[in-house]
N, C-alpha and C positions, 0 to 999 in steps of 0.2 A: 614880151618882157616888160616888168613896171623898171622905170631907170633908177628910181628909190632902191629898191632891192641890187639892183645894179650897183649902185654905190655903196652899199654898207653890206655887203657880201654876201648878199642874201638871196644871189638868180641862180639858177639853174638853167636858163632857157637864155643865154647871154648870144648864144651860135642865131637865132632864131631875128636877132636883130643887128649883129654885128658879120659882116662878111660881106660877099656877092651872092644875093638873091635875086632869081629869076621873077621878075614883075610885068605883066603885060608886054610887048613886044622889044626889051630890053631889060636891063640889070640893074641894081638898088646896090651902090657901093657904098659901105659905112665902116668906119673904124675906130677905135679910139688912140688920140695921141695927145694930152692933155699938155704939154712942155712943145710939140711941135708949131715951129712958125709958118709954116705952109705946107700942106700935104694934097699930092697928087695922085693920078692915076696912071699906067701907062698900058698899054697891051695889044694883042692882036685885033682888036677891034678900033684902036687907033693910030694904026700905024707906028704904036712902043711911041706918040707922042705923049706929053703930059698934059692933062684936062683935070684940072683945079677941083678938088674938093672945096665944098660951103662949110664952114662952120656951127656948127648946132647951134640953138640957144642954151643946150644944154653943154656943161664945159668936155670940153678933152673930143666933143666927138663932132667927126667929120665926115659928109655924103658926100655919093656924088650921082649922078642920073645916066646910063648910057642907052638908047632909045639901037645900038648899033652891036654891046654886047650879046653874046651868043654860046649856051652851052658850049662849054670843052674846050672855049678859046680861053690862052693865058692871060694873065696880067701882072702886075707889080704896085703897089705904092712905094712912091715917091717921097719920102721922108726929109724937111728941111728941120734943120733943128741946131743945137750946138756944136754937132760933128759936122755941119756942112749941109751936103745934098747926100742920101745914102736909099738905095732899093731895099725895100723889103718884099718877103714874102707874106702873104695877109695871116696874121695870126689866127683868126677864124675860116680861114680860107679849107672850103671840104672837097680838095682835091691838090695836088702839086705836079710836076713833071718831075722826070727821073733824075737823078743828080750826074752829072755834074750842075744841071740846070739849077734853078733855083724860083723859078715863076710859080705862081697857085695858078688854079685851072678852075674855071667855075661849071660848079657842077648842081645839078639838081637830086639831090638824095632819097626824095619821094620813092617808095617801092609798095609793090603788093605785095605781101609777104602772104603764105600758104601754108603758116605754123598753127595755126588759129589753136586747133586741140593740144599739141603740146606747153602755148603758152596759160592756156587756162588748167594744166594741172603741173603745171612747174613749181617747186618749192624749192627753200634751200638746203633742203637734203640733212636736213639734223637726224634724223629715225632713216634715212636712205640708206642706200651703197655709193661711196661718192669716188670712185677710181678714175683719175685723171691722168689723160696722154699729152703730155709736155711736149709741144711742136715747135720746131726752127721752120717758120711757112717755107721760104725758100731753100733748104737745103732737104727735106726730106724726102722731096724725089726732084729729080733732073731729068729733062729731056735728053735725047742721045747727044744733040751739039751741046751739052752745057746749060741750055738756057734755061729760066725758069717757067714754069706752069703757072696759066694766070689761078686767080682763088677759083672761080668754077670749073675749070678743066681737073684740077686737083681733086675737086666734090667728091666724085664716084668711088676713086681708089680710098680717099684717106676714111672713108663710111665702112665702106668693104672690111678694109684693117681695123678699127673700131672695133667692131662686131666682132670679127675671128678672133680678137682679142679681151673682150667686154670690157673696153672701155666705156665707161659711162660719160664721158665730158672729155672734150681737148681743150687743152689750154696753149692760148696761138704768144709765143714771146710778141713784145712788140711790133703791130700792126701800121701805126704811127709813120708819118712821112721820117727822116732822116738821110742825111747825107753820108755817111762811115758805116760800109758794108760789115765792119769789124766790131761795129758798136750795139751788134745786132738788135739797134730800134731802142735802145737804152740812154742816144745822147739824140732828143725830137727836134725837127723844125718844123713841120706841119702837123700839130696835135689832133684835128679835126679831119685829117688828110689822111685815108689808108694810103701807104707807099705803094706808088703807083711802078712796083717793080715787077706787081701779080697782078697787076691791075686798076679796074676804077673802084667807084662805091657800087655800082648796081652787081659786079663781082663779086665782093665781099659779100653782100646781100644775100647774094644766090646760095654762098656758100652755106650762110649761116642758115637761110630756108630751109637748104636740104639736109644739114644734119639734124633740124629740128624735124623734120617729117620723118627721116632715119631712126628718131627715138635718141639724140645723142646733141649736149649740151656744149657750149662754148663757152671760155674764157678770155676774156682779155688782157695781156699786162699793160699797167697805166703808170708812166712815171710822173710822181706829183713832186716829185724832191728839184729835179734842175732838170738842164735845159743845153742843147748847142750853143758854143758861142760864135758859130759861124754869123759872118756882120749881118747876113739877110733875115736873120729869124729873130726870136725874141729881146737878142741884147741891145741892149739904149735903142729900144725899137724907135721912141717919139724926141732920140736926142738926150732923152737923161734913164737912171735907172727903171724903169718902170715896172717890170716886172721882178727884178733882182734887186741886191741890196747894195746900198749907196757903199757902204764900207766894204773897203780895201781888203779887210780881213776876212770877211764873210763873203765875200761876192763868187768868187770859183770854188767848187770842190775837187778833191784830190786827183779827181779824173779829168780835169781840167774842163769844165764845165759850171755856168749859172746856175747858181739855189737860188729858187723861188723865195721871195718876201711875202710871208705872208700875216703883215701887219695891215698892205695893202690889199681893202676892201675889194678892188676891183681885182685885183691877183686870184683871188677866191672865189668868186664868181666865174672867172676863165675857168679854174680847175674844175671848178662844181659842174660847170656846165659841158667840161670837155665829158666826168663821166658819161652827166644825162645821155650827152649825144649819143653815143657809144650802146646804151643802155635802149633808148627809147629807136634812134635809126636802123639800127645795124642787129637789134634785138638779143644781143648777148645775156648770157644769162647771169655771169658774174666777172668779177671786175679783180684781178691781182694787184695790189698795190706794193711798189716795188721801193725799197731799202723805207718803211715806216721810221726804224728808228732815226733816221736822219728830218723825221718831224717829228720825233719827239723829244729827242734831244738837241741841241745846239750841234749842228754840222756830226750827229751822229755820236758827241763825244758827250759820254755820261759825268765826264768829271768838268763838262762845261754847264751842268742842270738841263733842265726841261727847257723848253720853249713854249712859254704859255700861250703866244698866238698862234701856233702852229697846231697845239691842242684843241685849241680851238675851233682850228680848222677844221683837221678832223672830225671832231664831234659833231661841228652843225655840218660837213660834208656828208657825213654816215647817214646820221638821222636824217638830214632831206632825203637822199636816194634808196633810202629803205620806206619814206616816206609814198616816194613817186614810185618806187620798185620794189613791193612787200615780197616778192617770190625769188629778187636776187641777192647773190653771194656777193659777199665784201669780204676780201681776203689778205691779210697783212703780212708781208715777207718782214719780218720782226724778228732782230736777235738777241735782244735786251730782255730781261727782268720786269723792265716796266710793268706794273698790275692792270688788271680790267682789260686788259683790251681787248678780248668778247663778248665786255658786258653795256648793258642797254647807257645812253646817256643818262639818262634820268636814274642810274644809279652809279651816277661818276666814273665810266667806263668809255670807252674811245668807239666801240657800237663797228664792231668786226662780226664777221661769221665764225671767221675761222682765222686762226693765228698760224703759220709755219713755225715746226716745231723744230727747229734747226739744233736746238740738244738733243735731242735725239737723233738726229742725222748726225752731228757730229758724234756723241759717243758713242752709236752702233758701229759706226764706220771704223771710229779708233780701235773696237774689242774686235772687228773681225782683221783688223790686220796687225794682233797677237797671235806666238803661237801658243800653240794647246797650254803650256808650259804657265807661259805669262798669263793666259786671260784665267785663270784660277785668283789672280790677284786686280785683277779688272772687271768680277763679277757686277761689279755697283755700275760699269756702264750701261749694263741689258736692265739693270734694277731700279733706276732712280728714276726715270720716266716718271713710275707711278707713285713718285712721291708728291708729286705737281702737277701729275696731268688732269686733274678735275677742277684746277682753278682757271682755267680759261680751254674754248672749245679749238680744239688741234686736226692739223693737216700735216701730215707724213711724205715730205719730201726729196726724193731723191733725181735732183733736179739738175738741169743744165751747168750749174756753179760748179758742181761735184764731181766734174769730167772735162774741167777742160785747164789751162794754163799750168800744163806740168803736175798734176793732181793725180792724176791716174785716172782709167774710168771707174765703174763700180766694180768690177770684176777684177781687175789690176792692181786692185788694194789690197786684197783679199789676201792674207799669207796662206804661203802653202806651194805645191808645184800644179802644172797645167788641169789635170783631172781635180784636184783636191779645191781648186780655186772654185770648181763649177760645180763639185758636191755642197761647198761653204756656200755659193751664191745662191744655190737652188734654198736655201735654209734662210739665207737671211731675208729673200725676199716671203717665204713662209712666217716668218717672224714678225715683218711687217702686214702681213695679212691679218695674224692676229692680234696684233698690237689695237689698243684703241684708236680711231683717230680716222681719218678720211687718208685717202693714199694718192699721189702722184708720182708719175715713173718717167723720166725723159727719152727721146725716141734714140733707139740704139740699145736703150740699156736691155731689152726687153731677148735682143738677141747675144747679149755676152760680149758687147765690143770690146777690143783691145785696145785699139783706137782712138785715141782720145776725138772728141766733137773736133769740128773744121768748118765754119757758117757757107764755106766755100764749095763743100763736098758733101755729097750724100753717107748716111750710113754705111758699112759696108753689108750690103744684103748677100754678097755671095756667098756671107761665110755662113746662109743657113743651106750651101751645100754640104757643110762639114757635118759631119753625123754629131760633134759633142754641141754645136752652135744649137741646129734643127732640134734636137729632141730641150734643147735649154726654152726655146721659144715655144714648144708645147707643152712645156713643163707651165711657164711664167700664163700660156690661154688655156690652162686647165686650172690653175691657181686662182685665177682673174675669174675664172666662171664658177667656182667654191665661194668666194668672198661674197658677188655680185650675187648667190642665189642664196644664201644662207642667214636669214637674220639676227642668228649669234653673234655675227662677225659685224655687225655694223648697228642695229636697232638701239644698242645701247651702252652707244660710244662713250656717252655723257652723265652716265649711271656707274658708280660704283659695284653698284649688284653685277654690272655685266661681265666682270673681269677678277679673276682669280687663281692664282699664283698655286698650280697643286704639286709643283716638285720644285725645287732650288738649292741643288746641292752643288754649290758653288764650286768645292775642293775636286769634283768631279766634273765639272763643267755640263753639266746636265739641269734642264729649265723648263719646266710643265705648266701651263694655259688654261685654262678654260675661262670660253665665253657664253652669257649666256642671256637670254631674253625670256621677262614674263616667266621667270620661273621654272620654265621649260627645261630639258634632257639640252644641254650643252653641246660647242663644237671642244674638243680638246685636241691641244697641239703638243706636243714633247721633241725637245731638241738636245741633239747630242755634239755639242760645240767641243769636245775631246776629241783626240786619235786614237782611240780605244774602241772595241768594239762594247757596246752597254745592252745587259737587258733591263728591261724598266718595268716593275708591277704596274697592273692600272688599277683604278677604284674601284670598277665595272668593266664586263664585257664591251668590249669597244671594236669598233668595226673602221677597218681602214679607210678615208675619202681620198687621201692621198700620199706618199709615201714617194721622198724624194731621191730614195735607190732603185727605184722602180726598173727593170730594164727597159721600159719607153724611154725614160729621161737618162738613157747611157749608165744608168745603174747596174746591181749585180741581185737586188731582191726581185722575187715572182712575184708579180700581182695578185694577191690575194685576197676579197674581200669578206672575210666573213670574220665573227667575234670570236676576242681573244680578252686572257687576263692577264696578255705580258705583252711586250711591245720589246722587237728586236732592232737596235737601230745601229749600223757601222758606223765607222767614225763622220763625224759632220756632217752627219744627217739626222732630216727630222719628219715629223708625218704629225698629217692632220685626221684625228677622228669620232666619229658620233656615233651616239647610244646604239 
């Protein structure tokens, strides 16, 4: 790391000189605390005495030499400063112990990884199939006592499920050390640190090897917005604000947590560098960035303006690691208006992949829990999408937020009574098959939970003993293997040619699709969002792919596949088909 760069926000590689590094027969501690009056070391390799950090030539930063440190043993710095004497945990520190504790762990992250051919044909999936399975690591399976799976014991099964289901990509919620099992890795104390509740770094490694050799990509969420205010982690880490902001009014956000300052140079260099790590160690393929609009707005709130150095941030965060990382995803959980925010820097854009299109999550969500009645006068929910959706490149969310804190899950929103809810779901996740955009689905949803999410508990998998559960989750892995082989449905997300409106008769609640690529014979979808039974002309002989009354999926239609010029569909249902 050049320290230049280091100071005017411009490293990436900040972990690589800041932390506990394994050097010749002992450890290389360094940190920065620019405001602190003495800072120590303590830990298992000194008996938790303190042994004096040197002060750099260079300001703020402080080594120290332990000839006695030893992989996997803890430690703490020792922070003298305004508040006194106070432990910390090492800000770049790439390992921690389980909480209640609060010590880093020094760890060496070096790995052989055995991805070699899927990293050299990895891309960001703009012309792909890009269906992502939305993971809580710890709660989506449990051992029999309760406890959890470390990351490679989980490997085998969560690849297996993948595949049964063509997920193309899991996306893991926060990975990140933290203390509040409830804050499921959304409020960090060790940014650098997988939470060592599955495990270490050579865990996580393994993990992410094997779904690379599986054929199946990984996500990470990264929260760039704040921070724990637990005293060991980042807050008045060196004695004054250092990462956070000096004012009173700015310093916590609503969930009682430090926002990042990001005027300071060195704050931005932490961030840049926490992606890289993530990126280049651990090999992930792309990176979720969690509540964007809280950097690009003042504390999220649009009628406080923009925050010009937080834009900033952004923009030179994006472009370096598309820089260092040409083949990964950078993906903005954004719920604002804001423009560009999939387009390149160099054309005043914030330099995302892909944007969460959480209007669309929201207004699908609101027209399926109208009934028949009402959504005649809510037609512009299913419709307005595509008045916006080619000004920046979108990801279809229906994600963890969407199921839990009293919300209902996706299924339990859905008006109607118990069969009608599951005719309505089977359609709307059809909906979002066709819809342009890349797709993510949270784990549960895929089997009809009632249930809302619990970070504590597992899914309930027994309910695909129930006949309407089991056939809903063969409905959702024959759906998923339609999208995933078909390049109507995905090749040309980003093309207005690919996407075409062939029925829309609102007063009837009746809504026709086609997708299509290269000019080619299209897939077409036709949904019947009434209580009536509809028959529907087609434009051509059409041959059924899939039909969501089917009696596999607890329906009451035959499976039929051969070509028709009418298309019979009962109420709240819909079918997908090609020339």
């Amino acid at each position: 790391m050049l320290l230049q760069d280091f100071y005017e926000g411009k490293a990436f590689d900040a972990y690589t000189y800041f932390g506990a590094h394994l050097q010749g027969q002992g450890c290389l501690f360094r940190t920065y605390a620019p405001q602190a009056s003495r800072v120590c070391v303590i830990g298992e390799f000194n008996n938790w005495q303190e042994a004096e950090l040197s002060q750099e030539d260079h300001g703020g930063i402080w080594s120290f030499y332990s000839e006695n440190a030893m992989e996997g043993q803890m430690y703490k710095y020792v922070i003298y400063g305004k508040n006194g004497r106070v432990e910390h945990c090492d800000p770049y520190g790439f390992g921690m112990e389980l909480r209640p504790g609060s010590a880093s762990i020094i760890r060496n992250v070096a790995y052989s990884f055995h991805d070699q051919e899927w990293m050299e044909k990895r891309t960001r999936n703009f012309d792909k199939a890009l269906n992502i399975y939305e993971v809580h690591f710890g709660s989506w399976r449990l051992k029999a006592d309760g406890s959890w799976f470390t990351y490679d014991e989980l490997a085998p099964a969560l690849i297996d499920y993948c595949k049964k289901y063509h997920y193309t990509h899991v996306e893991f919620m926060p990975l990140n050390e933290y203390p509040f099992d409830g804050s499921w890795g959304y409020q960090p104390t060790g940014y650098f640190s997988p939470t060592s509740r599955y495990g270490n770094a050579s865990q996580l490694q393994t993990l992410i090897d094997s779904l690379h050799q599986a054929g199946i990509g990984a996500i990470i969420d990264f929260v760039p917005a704040h921070f724990a205010v637990d005293s060991y982690g980042l807050k008045q880490y060196d004695g004054s604000e250092l990462y956070e902001y000096p004012e009173s009014d700015v310093t916590e956000s609503e969930w009682g947590t430090c926002n990042f300052i990001y005027s300071r140079h060195e704050v931005c260099s932490f961030l840049q560098s926490v992606c890289h790590y993530w990126l280049q160690e651990y090999h992930f393929d792309g990176i979720r960035m969690d509540a964007v609009s809280r950097l690009i707005y003042w504390l999220g709130d649009e009628k406080r303006g923009v925050n010009p150095r937080s834009i900033e941030f952004i923009q030179r965060m994006n472009a370096g690691l598309h820089h260092l990382h040409p083949s990964c995803m950078l993906i903005a959980e954004d719920s604002t208006a804001y423009p560009n925010v999939t387009k390149p820097v160099l054309e005043g854009g914030l330099e995302f992949d892909y944007k969460w299109d959480l209007g669309w999550m929201n207004d699908t969500l609101d027209y399926f829990m109208k009934t028949s009645d009402e959504r005649k006068d809510y037609a512009a929910k299913l419709t307005f999408s595509m008045y916006y959706f080619y000004k920046e490149r979108y990801l279809l969310p229906l994600s963890h937020d969407e199921v839990v804190h009293g919300k209902k899950t996706i299924i339990d929103k859905i008006y109607g009574s118990y069969e009608e809810k599951f005719s309505q779901c089977r359609s709307l996740y059809m909906y979002m098959m066709v819809h342009p955009g890349k797709k993510l689905n949270f784990m549960g949803n895929e089997i009809a939970m009632f249930r809302e999410w619990d970070e504590s508990k597992e899914p309930d998998w027994f309910l695909l003993e129930y006949p309407m559960h089991d056939s809903f989750s063969k409905y959702i892995q024959q759906l998923n293997a339609i999208y995933t082989n078909y390049a109507p449905l995905y090749e040309w997300d980003d093309d207005p040619r690919g996407f075409t409106w062939v029925l829309m008769e609102e007063q009837e609640n009746l809504f026709g699709i086609k997708r299509s690529v290269n000019n080619e014979s299209g897939i077409y979808a036709y949904f019947n969002f009434s209580d009536q039974n509809k028959t529907i002309p087609l434009p051509e002989p059409l041959t059924p792919l899939l039909h969501s009354d089917w009696e596999a999926f607890s329906g009451h239609t035959k499976q039929v596949q051969k070509a028709s010029k009418e298309l019979v569909l009962p109420p709240f249902r819909s079918a997908l088909l090609k020339v």
